[in-house]
N, C-alpha and C positions, 0 to 999 in steps of 0.2 A: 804378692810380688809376681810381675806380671816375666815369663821365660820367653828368649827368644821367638819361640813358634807360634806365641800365644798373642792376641791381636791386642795391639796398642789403641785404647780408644782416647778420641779427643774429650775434651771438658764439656763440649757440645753434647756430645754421643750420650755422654753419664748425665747432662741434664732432661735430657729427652729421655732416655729411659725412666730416669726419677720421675720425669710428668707424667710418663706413659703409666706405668704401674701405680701411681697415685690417682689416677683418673679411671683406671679397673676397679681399683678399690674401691673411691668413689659411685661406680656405677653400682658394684656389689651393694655397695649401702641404700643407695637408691631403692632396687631390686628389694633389701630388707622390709624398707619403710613402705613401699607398696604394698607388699605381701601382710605387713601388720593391718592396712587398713581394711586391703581388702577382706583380710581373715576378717577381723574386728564387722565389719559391716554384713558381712553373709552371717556370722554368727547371732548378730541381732536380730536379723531377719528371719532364719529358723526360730528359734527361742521365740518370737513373735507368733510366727507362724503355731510353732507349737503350742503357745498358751491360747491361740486363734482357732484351733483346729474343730471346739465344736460348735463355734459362730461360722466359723467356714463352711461346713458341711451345712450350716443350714440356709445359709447365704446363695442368691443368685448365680449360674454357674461362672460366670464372667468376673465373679470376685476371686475363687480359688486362682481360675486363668491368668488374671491379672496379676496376683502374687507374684505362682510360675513365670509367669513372664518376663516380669522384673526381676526374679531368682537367677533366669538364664541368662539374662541381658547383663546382670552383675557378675556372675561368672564369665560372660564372654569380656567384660569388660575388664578383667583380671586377668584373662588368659593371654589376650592379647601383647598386654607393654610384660608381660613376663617372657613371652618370645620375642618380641622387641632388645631387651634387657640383655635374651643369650644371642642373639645376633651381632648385639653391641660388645658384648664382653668378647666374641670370637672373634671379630673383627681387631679390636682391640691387645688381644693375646697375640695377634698376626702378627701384627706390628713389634711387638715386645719382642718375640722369638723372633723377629729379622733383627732388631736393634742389639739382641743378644749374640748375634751372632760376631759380631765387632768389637764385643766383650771378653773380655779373659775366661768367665766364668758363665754358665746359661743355665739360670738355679730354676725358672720359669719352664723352659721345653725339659731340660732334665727332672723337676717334679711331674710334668707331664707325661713324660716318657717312660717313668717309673711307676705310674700309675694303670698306664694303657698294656705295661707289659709284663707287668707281674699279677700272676693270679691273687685274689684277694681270699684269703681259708676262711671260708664259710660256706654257706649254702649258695651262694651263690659265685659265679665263676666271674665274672669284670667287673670295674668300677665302674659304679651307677652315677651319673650326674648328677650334683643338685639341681637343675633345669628341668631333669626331665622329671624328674618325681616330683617336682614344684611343679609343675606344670598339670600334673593331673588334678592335683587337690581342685580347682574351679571346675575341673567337668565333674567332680565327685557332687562337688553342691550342687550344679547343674543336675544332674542326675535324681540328687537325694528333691529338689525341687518340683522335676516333672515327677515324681514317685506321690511325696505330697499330692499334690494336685489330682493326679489318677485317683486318690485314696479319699479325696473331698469329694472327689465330681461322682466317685461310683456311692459314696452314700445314700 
């Protein structure tokens, strides 16, 4: 029940918010389904690479390189739409949190707000993003790739 002070939204307002946060969600899932593939395909490609490693080393140095290379290129190529992905979702949220503002209730900035401002009791002190910690995992392959390849070529 919406009190005096509290902002009377029209029928518009509440469909547009309903698109707006079904189309986050949406992107979330997105984001999901990228992240399985791209797991899924770097995982193959080590597990490869590993059952390859003592053809590799004995292989021309342009074969381990070439691995690495496609290792990095598949990590860059996951890193990428995953920044993409939080760019889309921030922009996104922008909009929700102005839409909510014309709302009785703002369950979207108020989870946000509660999140950015209460300490979380652990070891560690603020809320970590899923963005950001997704976002390493491809430099990690990337990483674990040029390591690979350092480890064929100095054979």
């Amino acid at each position: 029940m919406t009190s005096p002070q509290e902002p009377n939204p029209s029928p518009d307002v509440l469909d547009l918010y309903k698109l707006a946060v079904e189309m986050a969600d949406r992107v979330s899932a997105r984001r999901g389904s990228a992240n399985a593939f791209f797991l899924s395909v770097q995982t193959a490609l080590v597990t490869l690479v590993g059952f390859g490693i003592p053809t590799l080393s004995e292989s021309p140095w342009w074969v381990p390189s070439a691995v690495a290379l496609a290792g990095v290129t598949l990590s860059a190529a996951w890193w990428m739409p995953l920044r993409s992905y939080r760019d889309l979702n921030t922009a996104k949220f922008k909009v929700i949190h102005k839409l909510e503002e014309r709302l009785p209730v703002k369950l979207f900035a108020d989870e946000w707000e509660a999140l950015r401002s209460d300490p979380i009791p652990s070891w560690r002190k603020r809320y970590a993003e899923l963005g950001t910690s997704e976002r390493l995992i491809p430099v990690v392959f990337a990483a674990a790739h040029l390591i690979l390849a350092g480890g064929t070529l100095s054979v």
